[in-house]
PDBQT receptor file of N, H, CA, C and O in Angstrom, charges set to zero:
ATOM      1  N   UNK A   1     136.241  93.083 156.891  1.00  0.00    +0.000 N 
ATOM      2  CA  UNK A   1     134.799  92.857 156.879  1.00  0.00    +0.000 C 
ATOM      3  C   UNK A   1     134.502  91.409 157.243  1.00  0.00    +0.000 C 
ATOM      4  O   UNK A   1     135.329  90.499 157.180  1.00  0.00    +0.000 OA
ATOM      5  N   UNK A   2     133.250  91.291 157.625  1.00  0.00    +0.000 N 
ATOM      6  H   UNK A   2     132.578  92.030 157.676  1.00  0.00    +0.000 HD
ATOM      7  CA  UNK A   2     133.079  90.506 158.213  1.00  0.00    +0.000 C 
ATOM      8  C   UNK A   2     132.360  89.233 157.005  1.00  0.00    +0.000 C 
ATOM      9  O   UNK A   2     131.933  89.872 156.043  1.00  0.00    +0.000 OA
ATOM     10  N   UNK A   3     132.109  87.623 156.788  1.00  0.00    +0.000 N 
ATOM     11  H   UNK A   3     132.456  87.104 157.569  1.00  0.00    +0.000 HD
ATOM     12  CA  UNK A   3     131.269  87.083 155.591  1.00  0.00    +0.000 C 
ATOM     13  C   UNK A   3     129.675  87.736 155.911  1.00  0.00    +0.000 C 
ATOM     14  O   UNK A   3     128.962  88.057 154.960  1.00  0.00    +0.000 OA
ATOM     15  N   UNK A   4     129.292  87.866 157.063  1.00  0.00    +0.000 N 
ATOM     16  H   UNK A   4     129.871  87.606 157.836  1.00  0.00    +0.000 HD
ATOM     17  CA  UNK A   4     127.877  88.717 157.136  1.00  0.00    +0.000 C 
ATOM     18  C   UNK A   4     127.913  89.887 156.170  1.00  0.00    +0.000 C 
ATOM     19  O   UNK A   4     127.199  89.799 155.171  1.00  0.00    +0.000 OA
ATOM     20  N   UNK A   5     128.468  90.695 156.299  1.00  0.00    +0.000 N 
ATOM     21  H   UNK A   5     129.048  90.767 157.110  1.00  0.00    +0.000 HD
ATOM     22  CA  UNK A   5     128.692  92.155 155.237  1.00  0.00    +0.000 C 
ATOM     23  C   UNK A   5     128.695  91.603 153.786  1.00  0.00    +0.000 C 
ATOM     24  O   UNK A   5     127.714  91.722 153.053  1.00  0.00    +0.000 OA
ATOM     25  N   UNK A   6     129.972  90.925 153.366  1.00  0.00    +0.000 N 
ATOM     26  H   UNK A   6     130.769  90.828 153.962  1.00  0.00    +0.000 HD
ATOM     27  CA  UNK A   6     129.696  90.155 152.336  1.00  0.00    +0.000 C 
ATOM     28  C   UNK A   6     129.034  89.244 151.859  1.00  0.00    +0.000 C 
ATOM     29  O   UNK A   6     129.282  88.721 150.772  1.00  0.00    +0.000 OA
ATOM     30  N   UNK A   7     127.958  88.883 152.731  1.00  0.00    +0.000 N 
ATOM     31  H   UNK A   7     127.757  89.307 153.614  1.00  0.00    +0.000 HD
ATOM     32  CA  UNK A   7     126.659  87.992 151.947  1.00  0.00    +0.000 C 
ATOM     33  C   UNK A   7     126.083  89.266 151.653  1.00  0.00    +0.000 C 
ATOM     34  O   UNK A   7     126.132  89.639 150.480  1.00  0.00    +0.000 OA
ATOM     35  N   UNK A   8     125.388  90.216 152.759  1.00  0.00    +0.000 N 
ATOM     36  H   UNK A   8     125.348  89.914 153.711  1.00  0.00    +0.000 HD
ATOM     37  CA  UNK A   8     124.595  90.961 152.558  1.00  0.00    +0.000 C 
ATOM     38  C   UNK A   8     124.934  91.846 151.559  1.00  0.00    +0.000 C 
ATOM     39  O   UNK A   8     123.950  92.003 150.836  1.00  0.00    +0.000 OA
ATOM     40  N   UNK A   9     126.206  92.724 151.059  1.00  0.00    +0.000 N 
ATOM     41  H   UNK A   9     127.005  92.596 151.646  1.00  0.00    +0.000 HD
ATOM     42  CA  UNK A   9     126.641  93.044 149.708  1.00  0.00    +0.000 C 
ATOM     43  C   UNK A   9     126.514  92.744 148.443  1.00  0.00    +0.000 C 
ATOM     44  O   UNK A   9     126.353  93.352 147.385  1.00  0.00    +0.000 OA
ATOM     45  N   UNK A  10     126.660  91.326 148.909  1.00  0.00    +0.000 N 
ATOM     46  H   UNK A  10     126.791  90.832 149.769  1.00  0.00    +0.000 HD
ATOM     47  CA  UNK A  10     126.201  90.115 147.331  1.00  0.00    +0.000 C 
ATOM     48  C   UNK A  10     124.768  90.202 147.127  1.00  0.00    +0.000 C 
ATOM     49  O   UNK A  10     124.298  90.565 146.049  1.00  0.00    +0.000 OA
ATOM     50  N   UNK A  11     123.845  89.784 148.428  1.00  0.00    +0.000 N 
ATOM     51  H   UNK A  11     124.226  89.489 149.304  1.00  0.00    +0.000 HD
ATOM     52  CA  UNK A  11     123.055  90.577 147.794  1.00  0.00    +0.000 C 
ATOM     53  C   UNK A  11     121.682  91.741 147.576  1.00  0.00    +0.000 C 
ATOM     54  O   UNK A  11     120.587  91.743 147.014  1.00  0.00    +0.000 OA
ATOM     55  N   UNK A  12     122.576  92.740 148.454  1.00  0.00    +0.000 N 
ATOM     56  H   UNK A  12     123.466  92.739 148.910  1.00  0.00    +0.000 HD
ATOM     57  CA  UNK A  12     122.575  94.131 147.397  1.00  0.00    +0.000 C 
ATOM     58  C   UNK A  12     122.292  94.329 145.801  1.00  0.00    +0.000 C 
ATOM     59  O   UNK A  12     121.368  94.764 145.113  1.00  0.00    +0.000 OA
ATOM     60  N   UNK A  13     123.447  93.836 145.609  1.00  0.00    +0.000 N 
ATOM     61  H   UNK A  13     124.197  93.483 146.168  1.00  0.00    +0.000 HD
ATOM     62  CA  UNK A  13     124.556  93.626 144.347  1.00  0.00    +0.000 C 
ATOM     63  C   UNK A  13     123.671  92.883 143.126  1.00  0.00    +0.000 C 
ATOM     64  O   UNK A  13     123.397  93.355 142.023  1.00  0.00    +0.000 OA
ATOM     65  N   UNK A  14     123.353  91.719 143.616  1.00  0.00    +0.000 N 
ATOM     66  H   UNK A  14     123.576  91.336 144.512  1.00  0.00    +0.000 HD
ATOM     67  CA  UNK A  14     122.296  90.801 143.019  1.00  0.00    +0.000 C 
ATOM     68  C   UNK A  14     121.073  91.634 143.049  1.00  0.00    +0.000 C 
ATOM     69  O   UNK A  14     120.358  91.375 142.082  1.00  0.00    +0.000 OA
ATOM     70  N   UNK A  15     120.655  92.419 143.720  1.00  0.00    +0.000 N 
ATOM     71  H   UNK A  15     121.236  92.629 144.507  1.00  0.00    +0.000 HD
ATOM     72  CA  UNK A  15     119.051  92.665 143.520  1.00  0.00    +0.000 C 
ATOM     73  C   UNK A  15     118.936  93.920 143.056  1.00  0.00    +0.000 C 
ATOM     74  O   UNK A  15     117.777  94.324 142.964  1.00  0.00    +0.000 OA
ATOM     75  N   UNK A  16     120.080  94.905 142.630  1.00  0.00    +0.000 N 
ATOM     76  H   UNK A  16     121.021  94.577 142.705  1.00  0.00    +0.000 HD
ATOM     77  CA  UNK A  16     120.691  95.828 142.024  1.00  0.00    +0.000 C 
ATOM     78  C   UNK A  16     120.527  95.582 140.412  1.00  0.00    +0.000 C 
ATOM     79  O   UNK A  16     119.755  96.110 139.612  1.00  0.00    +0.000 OA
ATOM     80  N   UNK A  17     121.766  94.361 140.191  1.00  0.00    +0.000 N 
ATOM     81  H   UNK A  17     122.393  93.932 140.841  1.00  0.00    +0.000 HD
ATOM     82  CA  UNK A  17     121.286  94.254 139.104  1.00  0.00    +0.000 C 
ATOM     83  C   UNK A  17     120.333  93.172 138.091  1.00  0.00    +0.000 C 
ATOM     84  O   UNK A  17     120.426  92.921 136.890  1.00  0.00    +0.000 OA
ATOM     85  N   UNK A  18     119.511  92.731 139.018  1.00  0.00    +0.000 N 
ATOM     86  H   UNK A  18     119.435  92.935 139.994  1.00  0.00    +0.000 HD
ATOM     87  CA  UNK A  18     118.253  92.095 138.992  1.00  0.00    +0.000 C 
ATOM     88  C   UNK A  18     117.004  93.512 138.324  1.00  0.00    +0.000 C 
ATOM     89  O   UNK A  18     116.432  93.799 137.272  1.00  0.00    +0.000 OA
ATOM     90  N   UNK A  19     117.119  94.019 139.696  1.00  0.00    +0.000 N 
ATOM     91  H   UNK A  19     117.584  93.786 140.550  1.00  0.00    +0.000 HD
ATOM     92  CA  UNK A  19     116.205  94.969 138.814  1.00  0.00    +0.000 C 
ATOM     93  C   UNK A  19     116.399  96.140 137.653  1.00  0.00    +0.000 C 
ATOM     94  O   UNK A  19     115.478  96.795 137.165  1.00  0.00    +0.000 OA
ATOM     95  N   UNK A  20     117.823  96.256 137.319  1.00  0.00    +0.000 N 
ATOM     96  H   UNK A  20     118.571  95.724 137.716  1.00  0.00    +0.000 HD
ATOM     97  CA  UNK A  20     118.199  97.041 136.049  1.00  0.00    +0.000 C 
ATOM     98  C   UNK A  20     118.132  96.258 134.580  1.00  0.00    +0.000 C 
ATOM     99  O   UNK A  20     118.262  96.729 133.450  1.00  0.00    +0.000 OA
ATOM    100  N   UNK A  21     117.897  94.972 134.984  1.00  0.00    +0.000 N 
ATOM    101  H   UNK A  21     117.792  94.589 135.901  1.00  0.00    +0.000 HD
ATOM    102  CA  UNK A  21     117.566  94.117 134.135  1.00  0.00    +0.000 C 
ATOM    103  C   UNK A  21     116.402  93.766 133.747  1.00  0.00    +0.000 C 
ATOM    104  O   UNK A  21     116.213  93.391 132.590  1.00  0.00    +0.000 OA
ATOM    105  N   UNK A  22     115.214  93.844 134.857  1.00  0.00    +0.000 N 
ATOM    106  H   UNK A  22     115.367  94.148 135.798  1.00  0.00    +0.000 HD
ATOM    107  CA  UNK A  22     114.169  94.129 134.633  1.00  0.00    +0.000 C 
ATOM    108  C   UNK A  22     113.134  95.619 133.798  1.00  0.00    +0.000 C 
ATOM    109  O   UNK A  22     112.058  95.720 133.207  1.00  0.00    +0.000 OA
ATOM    110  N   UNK A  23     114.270  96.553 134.222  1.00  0.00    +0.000 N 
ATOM    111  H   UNK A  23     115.144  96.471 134.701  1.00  0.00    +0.000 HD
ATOM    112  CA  UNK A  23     114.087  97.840 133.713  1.00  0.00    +0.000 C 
ATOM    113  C   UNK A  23     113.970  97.792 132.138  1.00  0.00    +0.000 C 
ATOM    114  O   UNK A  23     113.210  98.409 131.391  1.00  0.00    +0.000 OA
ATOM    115  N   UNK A  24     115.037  96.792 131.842  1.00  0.00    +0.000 N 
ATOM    116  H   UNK A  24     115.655  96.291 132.448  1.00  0.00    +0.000 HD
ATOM    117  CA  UNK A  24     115.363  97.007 130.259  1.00  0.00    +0.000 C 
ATOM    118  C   UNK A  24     114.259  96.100 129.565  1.00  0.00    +0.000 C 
ATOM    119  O   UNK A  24     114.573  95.757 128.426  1.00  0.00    +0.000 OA
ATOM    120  N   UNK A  25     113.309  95.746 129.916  1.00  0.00    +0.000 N 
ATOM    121  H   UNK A  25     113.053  96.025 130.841  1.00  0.00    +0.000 HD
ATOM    122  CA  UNK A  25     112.668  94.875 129.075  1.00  0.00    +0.000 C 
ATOM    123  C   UNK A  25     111.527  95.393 128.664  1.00  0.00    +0.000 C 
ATOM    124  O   UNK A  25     110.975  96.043 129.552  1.00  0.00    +0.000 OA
ATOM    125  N   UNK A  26     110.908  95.353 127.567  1.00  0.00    +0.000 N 
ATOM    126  H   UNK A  26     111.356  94.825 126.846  1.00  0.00    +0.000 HD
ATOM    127  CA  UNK A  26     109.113  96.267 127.520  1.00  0.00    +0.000 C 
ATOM    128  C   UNK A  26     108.466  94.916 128.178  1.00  0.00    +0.000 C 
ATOM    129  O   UNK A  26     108.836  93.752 128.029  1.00  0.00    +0.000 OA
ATOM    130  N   UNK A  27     107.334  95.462 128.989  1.00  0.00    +0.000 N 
ATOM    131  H   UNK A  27     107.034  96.408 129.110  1.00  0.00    +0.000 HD
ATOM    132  CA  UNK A  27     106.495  94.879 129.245  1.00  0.00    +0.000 C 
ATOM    133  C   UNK A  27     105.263  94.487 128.476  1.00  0.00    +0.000 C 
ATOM    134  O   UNK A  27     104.537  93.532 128.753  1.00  0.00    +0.000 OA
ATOM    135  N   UNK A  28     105.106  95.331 127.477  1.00  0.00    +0.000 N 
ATOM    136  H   UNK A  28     105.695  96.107 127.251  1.00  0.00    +0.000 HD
ATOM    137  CA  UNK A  28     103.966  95.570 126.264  1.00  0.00    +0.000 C 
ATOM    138  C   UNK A  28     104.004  95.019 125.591  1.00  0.00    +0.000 C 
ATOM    139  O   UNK A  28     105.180  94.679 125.723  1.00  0.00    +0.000 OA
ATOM    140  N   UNK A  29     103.411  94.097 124.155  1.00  0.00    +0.000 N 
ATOM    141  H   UNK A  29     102.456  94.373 124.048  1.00  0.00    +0.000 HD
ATOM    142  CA  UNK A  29     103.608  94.373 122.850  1.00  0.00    +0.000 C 
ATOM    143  C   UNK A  29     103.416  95.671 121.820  1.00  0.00    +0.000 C 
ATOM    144  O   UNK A  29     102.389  96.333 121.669  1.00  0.00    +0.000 OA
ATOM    145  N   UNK A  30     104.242  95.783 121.392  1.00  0.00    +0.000 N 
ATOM    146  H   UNK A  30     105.077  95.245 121.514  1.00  0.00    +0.000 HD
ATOM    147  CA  UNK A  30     104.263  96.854 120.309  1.00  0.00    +0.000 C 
ATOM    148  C   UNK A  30     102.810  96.676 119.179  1.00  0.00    +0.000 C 
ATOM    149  O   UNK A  30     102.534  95.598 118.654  1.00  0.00    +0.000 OA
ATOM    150  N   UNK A  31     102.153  97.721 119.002  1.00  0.00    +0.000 N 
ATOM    151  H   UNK A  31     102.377  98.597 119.429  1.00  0.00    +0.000 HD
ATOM    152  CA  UNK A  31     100.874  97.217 117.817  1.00  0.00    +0.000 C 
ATOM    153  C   UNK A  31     101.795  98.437 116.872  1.00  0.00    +0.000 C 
ATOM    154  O   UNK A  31     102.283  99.551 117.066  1.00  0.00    +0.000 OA
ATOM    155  N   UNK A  32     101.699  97.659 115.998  1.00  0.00    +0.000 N 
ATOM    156  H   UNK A  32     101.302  96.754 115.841  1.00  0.00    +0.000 HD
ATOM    157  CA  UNK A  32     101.875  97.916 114.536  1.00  0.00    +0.000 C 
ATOM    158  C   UNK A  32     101.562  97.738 113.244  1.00  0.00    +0.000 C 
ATOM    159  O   UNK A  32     101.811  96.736 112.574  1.00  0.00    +0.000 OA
ATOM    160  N   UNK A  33     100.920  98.884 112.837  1.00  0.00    +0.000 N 
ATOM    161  H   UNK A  33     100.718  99.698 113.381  1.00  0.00    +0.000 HD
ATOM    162  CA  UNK A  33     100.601  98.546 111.246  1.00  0.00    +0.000 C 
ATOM    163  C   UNK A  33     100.877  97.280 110.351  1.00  0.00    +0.000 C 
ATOM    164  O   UNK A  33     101.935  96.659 110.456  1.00  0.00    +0.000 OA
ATOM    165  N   UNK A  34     100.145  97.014 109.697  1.00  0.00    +0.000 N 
ATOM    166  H   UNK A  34      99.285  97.518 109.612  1.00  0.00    +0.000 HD
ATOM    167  CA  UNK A  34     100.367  95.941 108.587  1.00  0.00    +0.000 C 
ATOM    168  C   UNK A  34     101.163  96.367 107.583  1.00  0.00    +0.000 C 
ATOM    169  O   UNK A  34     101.957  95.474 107.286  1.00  0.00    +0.000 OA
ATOM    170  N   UNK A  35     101.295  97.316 106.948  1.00  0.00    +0.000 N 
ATOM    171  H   UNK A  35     100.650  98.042 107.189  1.00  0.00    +0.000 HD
ATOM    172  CA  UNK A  35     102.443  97.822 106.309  1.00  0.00    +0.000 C 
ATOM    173  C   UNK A  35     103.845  98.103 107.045  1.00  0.00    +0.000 C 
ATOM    174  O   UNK A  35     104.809  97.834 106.329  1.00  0.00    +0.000 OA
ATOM    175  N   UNK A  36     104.183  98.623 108.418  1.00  0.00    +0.000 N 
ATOM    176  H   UNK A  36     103.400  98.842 109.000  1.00  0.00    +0.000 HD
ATOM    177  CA  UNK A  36     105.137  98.148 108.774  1.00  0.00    +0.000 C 
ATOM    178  C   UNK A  36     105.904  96.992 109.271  1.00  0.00    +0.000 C 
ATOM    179  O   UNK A  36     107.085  96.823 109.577  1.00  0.00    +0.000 OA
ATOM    180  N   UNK A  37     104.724  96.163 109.251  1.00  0.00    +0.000 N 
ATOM    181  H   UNK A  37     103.765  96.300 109.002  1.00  0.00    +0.000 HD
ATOM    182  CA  UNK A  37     105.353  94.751 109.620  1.00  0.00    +0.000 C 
ATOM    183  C   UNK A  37     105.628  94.068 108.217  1.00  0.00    +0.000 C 
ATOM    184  O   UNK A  37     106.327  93.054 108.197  1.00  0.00    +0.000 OA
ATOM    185  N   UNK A  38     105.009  94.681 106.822  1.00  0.00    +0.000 N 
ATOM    186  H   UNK A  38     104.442  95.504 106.838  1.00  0.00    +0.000 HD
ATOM    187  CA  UNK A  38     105.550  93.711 106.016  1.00  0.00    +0.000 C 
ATOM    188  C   UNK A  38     106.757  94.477 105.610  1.00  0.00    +0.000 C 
ATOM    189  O   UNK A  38     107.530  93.726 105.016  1.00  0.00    +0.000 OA
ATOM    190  N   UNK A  39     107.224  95.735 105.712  1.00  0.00    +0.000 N 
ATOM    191  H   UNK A  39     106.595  96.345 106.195  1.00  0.00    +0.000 HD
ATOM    192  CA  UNK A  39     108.690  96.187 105.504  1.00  0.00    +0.000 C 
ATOM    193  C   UNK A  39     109.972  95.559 106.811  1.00  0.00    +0.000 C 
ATOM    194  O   UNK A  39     111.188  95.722 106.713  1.00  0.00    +0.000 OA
ATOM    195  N   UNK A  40     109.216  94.811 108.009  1.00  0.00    +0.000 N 
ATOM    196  H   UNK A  40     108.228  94.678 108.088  1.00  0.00    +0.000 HD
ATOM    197  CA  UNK A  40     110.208  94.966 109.033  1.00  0.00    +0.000 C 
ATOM    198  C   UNK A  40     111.000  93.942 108.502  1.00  0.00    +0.000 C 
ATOM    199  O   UNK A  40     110.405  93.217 107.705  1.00  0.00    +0.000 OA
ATOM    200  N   UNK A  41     112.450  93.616 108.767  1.00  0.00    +0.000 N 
ATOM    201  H   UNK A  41     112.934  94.205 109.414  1.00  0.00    +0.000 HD
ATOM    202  CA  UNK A  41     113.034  92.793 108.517  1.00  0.00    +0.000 C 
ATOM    203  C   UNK A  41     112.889  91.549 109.501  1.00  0.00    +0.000 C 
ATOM    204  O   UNK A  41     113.596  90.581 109.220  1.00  0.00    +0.000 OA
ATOM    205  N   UNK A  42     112.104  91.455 110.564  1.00  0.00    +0.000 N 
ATOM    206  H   UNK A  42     111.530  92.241 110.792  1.00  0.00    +0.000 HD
ATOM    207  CA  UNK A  42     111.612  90.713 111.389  1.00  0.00    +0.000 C 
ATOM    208  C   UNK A  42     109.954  90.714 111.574  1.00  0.00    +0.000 C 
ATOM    209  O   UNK A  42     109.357  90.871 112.639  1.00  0.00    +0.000 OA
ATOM    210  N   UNK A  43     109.240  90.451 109.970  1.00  0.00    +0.000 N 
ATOM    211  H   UNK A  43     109.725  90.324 109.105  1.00  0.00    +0.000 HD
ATOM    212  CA  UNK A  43     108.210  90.936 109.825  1.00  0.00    +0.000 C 
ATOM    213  C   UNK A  43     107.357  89.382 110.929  1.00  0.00    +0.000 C 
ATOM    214  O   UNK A  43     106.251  89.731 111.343  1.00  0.00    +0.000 OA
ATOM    215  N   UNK A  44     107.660  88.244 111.264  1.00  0.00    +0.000 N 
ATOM    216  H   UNK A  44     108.559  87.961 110.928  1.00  0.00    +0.000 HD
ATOM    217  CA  UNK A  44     106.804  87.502 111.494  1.00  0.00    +0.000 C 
ATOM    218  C   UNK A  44     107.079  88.015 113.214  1.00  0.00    +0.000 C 
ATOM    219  O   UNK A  44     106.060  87.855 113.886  1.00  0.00    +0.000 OA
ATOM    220  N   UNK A  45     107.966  88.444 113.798  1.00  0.00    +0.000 N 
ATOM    221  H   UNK A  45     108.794  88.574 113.253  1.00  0.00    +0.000 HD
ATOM    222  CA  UNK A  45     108.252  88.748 115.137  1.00  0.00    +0.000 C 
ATOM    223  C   UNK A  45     107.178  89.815 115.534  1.00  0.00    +0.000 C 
ATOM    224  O   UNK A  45     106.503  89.840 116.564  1.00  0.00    +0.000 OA
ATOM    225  N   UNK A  46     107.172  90.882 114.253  1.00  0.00    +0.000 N 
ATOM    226  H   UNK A  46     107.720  90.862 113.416  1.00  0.00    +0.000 HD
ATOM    227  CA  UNK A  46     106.191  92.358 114.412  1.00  0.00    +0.000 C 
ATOM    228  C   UNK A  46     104.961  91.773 114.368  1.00  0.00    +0.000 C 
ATOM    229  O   UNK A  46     104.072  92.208 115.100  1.00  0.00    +0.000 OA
ATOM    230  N   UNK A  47     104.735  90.736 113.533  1.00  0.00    +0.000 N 
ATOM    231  H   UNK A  47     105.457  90.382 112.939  1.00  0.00    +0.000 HD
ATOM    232  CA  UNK A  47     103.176  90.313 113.772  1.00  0.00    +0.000 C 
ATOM    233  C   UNK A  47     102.810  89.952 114.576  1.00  0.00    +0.000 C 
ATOM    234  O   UNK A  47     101.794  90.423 115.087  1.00  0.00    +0.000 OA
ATOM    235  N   UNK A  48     103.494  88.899 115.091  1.00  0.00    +0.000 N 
ATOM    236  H   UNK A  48     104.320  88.516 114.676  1.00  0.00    +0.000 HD
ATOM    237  CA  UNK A  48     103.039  88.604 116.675  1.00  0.00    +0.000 C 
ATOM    238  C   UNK A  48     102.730  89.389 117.759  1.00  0.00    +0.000 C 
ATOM    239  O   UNK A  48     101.854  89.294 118.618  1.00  0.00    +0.000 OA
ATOM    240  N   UNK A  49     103.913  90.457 117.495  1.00  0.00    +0.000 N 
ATOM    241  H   UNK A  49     104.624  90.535 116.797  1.00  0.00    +0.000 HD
ATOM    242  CA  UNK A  49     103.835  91.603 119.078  1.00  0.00    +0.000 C 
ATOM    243  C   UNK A  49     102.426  92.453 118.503  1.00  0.00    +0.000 C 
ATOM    244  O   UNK A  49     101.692  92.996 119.329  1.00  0.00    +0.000 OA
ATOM    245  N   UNK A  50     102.132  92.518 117.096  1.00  0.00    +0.000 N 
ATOM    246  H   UNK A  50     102.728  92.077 116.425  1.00  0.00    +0.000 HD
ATOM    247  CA  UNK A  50     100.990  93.017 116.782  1.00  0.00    +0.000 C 
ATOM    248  C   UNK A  50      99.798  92.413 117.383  1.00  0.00    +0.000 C 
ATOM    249  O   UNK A  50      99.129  93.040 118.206  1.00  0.00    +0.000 OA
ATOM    250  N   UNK A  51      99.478  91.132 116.982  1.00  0.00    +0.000 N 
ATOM    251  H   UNK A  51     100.021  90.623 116.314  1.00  0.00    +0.000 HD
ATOM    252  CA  UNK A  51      98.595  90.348 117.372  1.00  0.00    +0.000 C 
ATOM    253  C   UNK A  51      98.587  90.296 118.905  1.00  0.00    +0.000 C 
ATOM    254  O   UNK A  51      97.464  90.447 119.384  1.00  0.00    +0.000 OA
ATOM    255  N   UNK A  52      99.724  90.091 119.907  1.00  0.00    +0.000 N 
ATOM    256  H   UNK A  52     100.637  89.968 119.518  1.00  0.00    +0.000 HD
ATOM    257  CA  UNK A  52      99.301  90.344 120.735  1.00  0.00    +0.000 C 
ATOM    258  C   UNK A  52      98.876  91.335 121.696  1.00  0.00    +0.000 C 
ATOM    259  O   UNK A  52      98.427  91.222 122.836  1.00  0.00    +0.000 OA
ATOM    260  N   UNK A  53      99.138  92.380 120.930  1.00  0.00    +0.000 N 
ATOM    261  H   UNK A  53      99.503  92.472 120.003  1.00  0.00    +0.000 HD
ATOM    262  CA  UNK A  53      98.676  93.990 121.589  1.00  0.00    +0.000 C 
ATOM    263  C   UNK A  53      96.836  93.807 121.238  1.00  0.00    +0.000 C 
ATOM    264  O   UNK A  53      95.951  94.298 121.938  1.00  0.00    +0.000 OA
ATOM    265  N   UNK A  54      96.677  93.183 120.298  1.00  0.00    +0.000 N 
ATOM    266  H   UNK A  54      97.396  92.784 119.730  1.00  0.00    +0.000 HD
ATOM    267  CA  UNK A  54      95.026  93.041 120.272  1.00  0.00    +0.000 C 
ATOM    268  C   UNK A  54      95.371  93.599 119.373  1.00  0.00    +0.000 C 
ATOM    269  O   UNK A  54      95.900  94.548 119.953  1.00  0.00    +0.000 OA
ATOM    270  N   UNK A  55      95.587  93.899 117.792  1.00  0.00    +0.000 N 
ATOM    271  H   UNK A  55      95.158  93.128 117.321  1.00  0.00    +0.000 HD
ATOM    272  CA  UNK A  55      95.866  94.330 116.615  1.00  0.00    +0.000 C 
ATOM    273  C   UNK A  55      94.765  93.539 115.692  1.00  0.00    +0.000 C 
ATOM    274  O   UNK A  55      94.542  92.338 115.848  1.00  0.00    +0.000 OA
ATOM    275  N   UNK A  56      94.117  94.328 114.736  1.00  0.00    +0.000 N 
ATOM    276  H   UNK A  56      94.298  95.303 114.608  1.00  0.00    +0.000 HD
ATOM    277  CA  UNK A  56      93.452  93.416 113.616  1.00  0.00    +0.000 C 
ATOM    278  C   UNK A  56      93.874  92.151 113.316  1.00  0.00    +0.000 C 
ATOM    279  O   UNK A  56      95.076  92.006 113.535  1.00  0.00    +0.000 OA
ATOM    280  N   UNK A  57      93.289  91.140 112.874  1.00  0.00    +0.000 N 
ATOM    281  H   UNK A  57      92.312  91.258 112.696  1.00  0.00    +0.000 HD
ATOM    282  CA  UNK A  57      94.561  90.108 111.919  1.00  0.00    +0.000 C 
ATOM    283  C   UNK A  57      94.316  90.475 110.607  1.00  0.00    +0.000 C 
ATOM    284  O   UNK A  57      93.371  91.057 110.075  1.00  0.00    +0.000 OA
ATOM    285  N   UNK A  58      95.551  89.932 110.116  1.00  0.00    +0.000 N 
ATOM    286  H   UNK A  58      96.319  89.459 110.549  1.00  0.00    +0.000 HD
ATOM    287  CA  UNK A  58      96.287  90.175 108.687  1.00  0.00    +0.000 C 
ATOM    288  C   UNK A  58      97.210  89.071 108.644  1.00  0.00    +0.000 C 
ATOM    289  O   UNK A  58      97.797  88.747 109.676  1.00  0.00    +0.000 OA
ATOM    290  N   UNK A  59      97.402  88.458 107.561  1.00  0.00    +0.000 N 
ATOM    291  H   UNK A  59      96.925  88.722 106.722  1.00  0.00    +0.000 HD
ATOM    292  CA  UNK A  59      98.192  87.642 106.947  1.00  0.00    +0.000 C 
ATOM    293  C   UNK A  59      99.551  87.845 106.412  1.00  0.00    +0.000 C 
ATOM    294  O   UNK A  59      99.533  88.963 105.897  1.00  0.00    +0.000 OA
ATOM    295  N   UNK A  60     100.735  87.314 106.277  1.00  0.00    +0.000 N 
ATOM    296  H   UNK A  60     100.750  86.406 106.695  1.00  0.00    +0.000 HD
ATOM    297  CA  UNK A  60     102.115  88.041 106.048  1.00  0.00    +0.000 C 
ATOM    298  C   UNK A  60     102.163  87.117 104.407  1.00  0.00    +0.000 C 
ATOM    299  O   UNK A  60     102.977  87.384 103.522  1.00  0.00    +0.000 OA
ATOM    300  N   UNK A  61     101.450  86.385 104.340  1.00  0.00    +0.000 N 
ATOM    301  H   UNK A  61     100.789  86.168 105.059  1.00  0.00    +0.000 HD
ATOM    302  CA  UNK A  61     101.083  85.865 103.260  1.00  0.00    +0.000 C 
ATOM    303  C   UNK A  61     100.695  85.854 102.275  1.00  0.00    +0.000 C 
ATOM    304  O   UNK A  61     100.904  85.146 101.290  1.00  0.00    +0.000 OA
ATOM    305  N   UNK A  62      99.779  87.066 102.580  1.00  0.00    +0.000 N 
ATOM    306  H   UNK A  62      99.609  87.640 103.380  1.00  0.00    +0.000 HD
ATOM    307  CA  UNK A  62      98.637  87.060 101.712  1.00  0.00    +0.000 C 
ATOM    308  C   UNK A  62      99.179  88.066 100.223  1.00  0.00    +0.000 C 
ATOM    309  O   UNK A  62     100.018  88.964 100.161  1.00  0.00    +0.000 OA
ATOM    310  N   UNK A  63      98.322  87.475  99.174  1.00  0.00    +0.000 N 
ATOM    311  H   UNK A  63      97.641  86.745  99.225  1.00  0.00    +0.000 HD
ATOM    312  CA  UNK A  63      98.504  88.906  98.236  1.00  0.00    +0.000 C 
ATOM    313  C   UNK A  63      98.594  90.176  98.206  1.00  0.00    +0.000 C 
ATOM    314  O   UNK A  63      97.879  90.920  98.876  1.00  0.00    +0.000 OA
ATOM    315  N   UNK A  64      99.534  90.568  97.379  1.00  0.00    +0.000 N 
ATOM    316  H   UNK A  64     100.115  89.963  96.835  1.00  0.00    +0.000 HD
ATOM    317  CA  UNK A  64      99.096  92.129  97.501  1.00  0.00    +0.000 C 
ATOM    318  C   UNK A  64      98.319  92.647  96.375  1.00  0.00    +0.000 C 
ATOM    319  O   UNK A  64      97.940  93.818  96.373  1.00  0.00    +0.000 OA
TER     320      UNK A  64
């Protein structure tokens, strides 16, 4: 083979798994309840993806 074939393979190859990598990601935030974000074990991470889906606010703070 020629280095032409093998640039153009590389990238193939590269934009192959460029976009299977892109595949794996949500594009969204998740909205989720206020009761499941204070059970999540990553409850300040769930609030955020809450808050930014446009979710009520709620406090992780606050009393119960």
């Amino acid at each position: 083979m020629t280095a032409s074939r093998y640039l153009a393979l590389t990238a193939i190859g590269l934009a192959l798994l460029l976009s299977a990598c892109a595949a794996q990601q949500r594009t969204a935030p998740e909205l989720a309840d206020e009761g499941t974000c204070r059970a999540s074990v990553a409850s300040y991470k769930c609030k955020l993806e809450h808050d930014l889906a446009g979710g009520y606010p709620f406090s992780l703070e606050s009393a119960r």
